[in-house]
N, C-alpha and C positions, 0 to 999 in steps of 0.2 A: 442273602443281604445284597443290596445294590451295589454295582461299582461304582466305582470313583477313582480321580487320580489327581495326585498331588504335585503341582509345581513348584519347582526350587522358585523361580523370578517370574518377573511380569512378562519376560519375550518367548517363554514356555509357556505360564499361562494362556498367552495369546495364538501359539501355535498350537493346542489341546485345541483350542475353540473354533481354534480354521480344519481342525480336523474329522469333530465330531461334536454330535449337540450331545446337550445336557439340560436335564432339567431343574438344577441350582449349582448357581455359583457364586462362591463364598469366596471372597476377598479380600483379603486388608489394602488397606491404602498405599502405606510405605512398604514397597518391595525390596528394596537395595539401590543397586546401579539399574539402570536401563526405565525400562516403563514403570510407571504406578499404577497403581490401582484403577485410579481415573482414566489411564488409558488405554486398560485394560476393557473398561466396560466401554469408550469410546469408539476402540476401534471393532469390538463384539457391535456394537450399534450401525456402525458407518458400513460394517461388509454383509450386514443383515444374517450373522451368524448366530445372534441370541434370539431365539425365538419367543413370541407372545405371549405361549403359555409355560415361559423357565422364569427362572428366580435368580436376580443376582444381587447378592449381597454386599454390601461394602462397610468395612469395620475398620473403625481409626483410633487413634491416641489422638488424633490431632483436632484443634477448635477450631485451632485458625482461621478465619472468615473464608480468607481466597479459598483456602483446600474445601472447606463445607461446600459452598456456592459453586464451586469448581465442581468437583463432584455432583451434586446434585440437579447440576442441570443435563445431564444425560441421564437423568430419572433412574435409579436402583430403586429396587421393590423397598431395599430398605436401606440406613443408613445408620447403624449401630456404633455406639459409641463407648470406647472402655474408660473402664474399667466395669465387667461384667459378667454375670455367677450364669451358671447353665440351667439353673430356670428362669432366669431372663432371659435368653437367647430361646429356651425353645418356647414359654410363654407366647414370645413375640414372633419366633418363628410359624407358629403353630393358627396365630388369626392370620398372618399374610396368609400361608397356604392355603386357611379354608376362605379367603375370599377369591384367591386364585382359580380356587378349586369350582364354585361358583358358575366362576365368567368363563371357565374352559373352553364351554361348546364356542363361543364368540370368539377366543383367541387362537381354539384350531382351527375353525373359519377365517382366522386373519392372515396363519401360519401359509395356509394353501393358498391365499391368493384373494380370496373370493369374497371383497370387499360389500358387496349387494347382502348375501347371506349371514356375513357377521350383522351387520347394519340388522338386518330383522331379527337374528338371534338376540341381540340388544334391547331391541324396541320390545320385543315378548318377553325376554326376563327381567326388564324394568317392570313391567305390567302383573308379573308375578309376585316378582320381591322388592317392592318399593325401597326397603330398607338400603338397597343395593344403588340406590340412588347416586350418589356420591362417584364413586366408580364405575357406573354405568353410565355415568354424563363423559368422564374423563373419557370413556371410550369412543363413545357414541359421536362427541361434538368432532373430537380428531375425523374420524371414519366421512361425516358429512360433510366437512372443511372438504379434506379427501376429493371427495364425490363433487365437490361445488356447491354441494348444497346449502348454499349460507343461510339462508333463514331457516330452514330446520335446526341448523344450529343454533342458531341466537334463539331460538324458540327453547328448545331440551337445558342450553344453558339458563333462559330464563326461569325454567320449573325450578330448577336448582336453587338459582337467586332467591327464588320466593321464600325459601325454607329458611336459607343459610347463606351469610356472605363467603364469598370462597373467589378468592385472587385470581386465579386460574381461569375461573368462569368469566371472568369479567375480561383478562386478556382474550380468551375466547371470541368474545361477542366483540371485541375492538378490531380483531382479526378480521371477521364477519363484512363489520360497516366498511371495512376499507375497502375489500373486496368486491362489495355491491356499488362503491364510488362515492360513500361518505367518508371520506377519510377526517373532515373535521371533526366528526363525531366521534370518530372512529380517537383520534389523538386526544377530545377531549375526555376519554374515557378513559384512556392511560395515565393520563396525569393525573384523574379522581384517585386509580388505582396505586398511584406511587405516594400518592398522600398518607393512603393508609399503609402502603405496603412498600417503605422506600429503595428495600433491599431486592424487588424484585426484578433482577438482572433481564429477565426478556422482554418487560413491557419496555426499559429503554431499547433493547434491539428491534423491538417493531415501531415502535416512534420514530428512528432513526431511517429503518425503510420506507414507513408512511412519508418521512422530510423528505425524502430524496426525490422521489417517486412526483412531488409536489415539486420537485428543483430545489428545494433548500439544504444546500447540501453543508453550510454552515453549520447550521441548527442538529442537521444529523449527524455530524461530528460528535458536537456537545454533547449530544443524547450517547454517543456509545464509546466515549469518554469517560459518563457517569456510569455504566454500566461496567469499565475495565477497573474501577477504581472498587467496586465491589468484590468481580471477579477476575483478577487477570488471569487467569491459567487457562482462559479457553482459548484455544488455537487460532478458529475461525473468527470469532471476534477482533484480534489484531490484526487476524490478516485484512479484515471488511475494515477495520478505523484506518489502517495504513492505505489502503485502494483511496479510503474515502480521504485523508489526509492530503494525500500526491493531489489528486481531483481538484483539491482544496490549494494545494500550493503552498500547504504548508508540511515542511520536507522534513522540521524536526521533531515533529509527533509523528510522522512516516514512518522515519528513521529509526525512533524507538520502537515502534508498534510490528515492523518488520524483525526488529530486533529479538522483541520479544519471540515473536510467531519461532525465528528460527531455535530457539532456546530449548520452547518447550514443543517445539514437532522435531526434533531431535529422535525423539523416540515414541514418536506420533503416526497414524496413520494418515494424518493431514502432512506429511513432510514434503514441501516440493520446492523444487530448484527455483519458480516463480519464487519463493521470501527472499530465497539469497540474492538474486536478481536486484528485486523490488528495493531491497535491502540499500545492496549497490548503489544504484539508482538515484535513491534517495539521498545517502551521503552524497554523491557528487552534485547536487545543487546550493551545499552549504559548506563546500570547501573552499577555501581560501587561500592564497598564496603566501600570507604572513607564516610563521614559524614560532605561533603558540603551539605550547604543550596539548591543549583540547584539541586544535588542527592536526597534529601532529598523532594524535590519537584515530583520531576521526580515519585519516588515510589509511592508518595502519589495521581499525578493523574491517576498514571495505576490501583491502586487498588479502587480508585472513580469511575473510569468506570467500572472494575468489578463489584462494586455493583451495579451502571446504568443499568449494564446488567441482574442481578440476579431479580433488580425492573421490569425491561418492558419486559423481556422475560421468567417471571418466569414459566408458562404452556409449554414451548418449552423444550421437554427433551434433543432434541437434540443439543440445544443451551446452555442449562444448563452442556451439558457433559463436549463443548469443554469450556465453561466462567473456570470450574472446574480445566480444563487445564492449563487452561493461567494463572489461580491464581497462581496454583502450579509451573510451569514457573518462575513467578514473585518471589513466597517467596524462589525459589533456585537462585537465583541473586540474594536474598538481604542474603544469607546465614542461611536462617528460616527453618531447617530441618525438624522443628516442624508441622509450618505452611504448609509446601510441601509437607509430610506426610497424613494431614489430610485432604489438597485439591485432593489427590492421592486417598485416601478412596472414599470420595465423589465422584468422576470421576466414580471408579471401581462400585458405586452404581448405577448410574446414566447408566452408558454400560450396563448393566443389564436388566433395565429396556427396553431397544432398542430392538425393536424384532428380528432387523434382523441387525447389526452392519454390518458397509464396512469395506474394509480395510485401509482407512484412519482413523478411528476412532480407531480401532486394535494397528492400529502402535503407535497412540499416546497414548493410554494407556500402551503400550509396554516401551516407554520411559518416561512417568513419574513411572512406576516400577521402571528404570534402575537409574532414579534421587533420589529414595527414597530406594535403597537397596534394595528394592524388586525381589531380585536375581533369585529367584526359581518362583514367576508369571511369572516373565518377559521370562524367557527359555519357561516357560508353551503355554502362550501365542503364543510364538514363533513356538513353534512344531508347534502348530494350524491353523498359519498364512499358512506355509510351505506344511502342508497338502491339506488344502482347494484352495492351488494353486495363484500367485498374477500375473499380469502384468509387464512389465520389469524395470515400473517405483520403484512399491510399492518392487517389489523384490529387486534394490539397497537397497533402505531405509532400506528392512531389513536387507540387509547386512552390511549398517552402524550401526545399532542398534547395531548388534552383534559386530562389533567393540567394541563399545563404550562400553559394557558389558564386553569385553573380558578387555576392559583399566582400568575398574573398578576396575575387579577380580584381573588386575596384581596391580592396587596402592596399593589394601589392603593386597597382600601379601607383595610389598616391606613394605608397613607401619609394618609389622608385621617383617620384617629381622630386618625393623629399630630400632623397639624395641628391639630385642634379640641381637642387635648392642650396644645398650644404656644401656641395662642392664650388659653387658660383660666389656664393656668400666669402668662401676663404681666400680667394682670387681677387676679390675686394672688389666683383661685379653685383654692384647692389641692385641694379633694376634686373638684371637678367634673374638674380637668385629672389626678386619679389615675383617675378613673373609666374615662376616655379614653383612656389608655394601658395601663390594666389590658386593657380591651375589644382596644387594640392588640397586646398583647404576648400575649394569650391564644391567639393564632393561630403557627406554630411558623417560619411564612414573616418575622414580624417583623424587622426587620433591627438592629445594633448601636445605630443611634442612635437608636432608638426603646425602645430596651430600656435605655440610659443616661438618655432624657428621664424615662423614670418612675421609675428608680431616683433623679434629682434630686429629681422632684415630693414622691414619697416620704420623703425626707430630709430637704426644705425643710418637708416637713406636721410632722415630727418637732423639727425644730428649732423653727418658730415656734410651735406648737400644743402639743400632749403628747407622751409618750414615748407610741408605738404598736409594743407587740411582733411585732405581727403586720406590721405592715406593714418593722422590718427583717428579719421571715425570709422576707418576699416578695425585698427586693433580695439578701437571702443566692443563692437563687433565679436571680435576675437576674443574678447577678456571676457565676454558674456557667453557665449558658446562653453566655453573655457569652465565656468561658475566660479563659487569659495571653491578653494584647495586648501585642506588641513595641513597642518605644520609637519605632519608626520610623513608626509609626502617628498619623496629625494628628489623632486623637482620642485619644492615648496621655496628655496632659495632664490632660482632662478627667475621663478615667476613674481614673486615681490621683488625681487629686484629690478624686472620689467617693469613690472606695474607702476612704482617709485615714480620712475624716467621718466613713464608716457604722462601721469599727472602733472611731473614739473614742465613737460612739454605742452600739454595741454592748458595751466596756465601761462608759458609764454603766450602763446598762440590766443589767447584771452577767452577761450571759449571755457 
């Protein structure tokens, strides 16, 4: 009798399969804790552990849309469904095997390597057994994709078409045109196919890569979008909507699609430190200073997965740099100078330790300098970048860096006119404290309450001194720079109460 061996769970199951082949494997879906079934045959697929001529099985209680389409898009020979008597199962067991059994010579040729030789074993036992059609295309169009051989493919898919419509085929042949640089054709051939066949989850993931490929990276949002809402349990698909999301700038379909990813690669051989990152990432472009409940959430799982990260990748230095990053990231959204300081330290520690730093890791040390005042690394750094020479990519960035540096340097000087603005203003030197926020406001980085201080100074020169026309078409000026200020705003008082003044000043003045 053959052997076999039986697994308690799926992270057994999965270590059987890293250890030795097998020619079937039978599977239920729901394992327990840890891996399912689906990623059981996911990651048998992803380490090229299940070989072309084995059988793996997957048997469920479950209907549920996402678990079916989940599953079956990593293709199981078969997909069994319970409640079911044992001559059902070997009925059904017993035609997969003999068409297995069939296509052997083709799948031990695929097993070794030797992609040429499957390819003619294919083409001569099509030529034999017609009947084998069906399955012999499945094989055949993958193998010529393979090869590049596009029109051979759309050709063997088209014998197929002739006979019988088949879904598959026709993603196929859409495949084909993209790749020859019809992608119009190529896109309007998926959409005929989702007319009829609206569930089928890869014709939107190659519509979505044909959009991009085209620049439309809107459009290819939408498309694999419609494709999560079929299937969300696939790994790599959130992780592509999230890539394509960020891309997009839009951080709160990132944000879940990241979320997703890390959820269910938990127990994935897709798990990688990039979701939680990405993850990160993502939340900190849609956090807020206010002190909502959903804010208040928001923060709390970015820095849960920082820890997640600090726990499962704590020996990876170079994971440990960037987590360091994304902290400090995080605590300068939530406005924790503190905290972003001390995750800034910990980064510079951890760069250190790297033998040989790129320039991606460079830059981003570069800029958490430039978030924590770290004025003089951050130039230091910079020489170094500059010397050692960068790509035209990394060389923008540095040129934004140095922006962003140079914006720093000019808010802390206007912050510093503003003060010697404020200090002049209380001494009841009105021209010297206009003078000082004139010098502050002339700069475009100025910020609101520096632009209200001088529109006071301004007003208070007018009211106790002369009428100065010139000096209300400065705050005219001011108040437009300035824009609407909502009510909810703790400078909303001060500023209509400006504004009040300057109108009834403005009508003396009759203009």
């Amino acid at each position: 009798m053959p052997a076999y061996d039986t697994a308690t769970d799926g992270r057994e199951a999965s270590a059987f399969i890293q250890e030795q082949s097998y020619d079937m494997v039978f599977s239920d879906y729901n394992l327990g804790k840890g891996k399912d079934g689906q990623q059981v045959l996911e990651e048998a697929r992803y380490t090229n552990r299940l070989k072309a001529t084995s059988l793996f099985v997957l048997v469920t209680g479950e209907n549920a849309v996402d678990m079916v389409m989940g599953a079956l898009e990593y293709e199981p020979d078969a997909y069994i469904t319970k409640p079911f008597t044992l001559n059902m199962l070997r009925e059904r067991l017993t035609r997969i095997l003999n068409v297995k059994n069939q296509l052997r010579a083709i799948n031990q040729a695929m097993d070794a390597g030797k992609t040429e030789k499957a390819i003619l074993q294919a083409e001569l036992l099509l030529a034999e057994q017609p009947k084998l059609l069906m399955p012999i295309t499945r094989i055949l169009g993958k193998l010529y994709i393979r090869q590049q051989r596009f029109n051979d493919a759309i050709k063997v898919y088209s014998q197929l078409l002739n006979v019988r419509s088949v879904s598959w085929a026709r993603l196929g042949q859409a495949i084909c045109l993209h790749h020859l640089g019809d992608s119009d054709s190529a896109l309007a051939l998926l959409k005929q196919n989702l007319q009829k066949h609206p569930m089928y989850v890869q014709c939107y993931d190659w519509a979505a890569r044909i959009l991009q490929s085209l620049g439309d990276y809107p459009q290819a949002q939408e498309q694999l979008e419609k494709a999560i809402e079929i299937s969300p349990k696939a790994v790599l698909r959130q992780i592509e909507l999230g890539k394509l999301a960020c891309q997009n700038k839009d951080f709160v379909v990132a944000e879940a699609a990241f979320e997703q990813a890390i959820r269910l690669g938990r127990h994935s051989c897709y798990k990688s430190s990039k979701n939680y990152l990405q993850f990160a990432h993502a939340v900190q472009h849609h956090i807020t200073d206010d002190h909502s409940r959903a804010n208040k959430n928001r923060i709390d799982k970015a820095f849960r997965v920082i820890e997640e990260l600090r726990q499962d990748y704590a020996g990876e230095t170079e994971v440990m740099f960037e987590t360091s990053i994304v902290e400090g990231k995080t605590y300068v959204s939530t406005n924790n100078s503190d905290g972003a300081r001390q995750s800034a330290n910990r980064a510079e520690e951890l760069l250190d330790q790297i033998e040989q730093p790129d320039a991606n890791q460079q830059l981003l040390m570069t800029e958490a300098y430039i978030d924590t005042g770290q004025h003089v690394k951050a130039k230091k750094l910079m020489r170094k970048l500059k010397a050692e020479g960068l790509d035209d990519n990394h060389s923008q960035r540095l040129k934004d860096l140095e922006g962003n540096l140079n914006e720093v340097a000019i808010r802390e000087y206007t912050a510093d006119l503003n003060s010697q603005g404020v200090e002049a203003y209380e001494k009841g030197l009105l021209v010297e404290a206009i003078d000082a926020f004139d010098n502050a406001t002339s700069y475009e980085e100025a910020g609101i309450s520096v632009l209200l201080n001088s529109i006071q100074a301004k007003i208070s020169y007018i009211e106790d001194q002369k009428m100065d026309i010139a000096q209300l078409k400065d705050c005219y000026q001011l108040f437009k720079r300035i824009g609407p200020m909502g009510e909810s705003d703790e400078r909303y008082a001060r500023y209509n109460k400006l504004k009040q003044t300057y109108g009834r000043l403005k009508r003396a003045a009759g203009i």
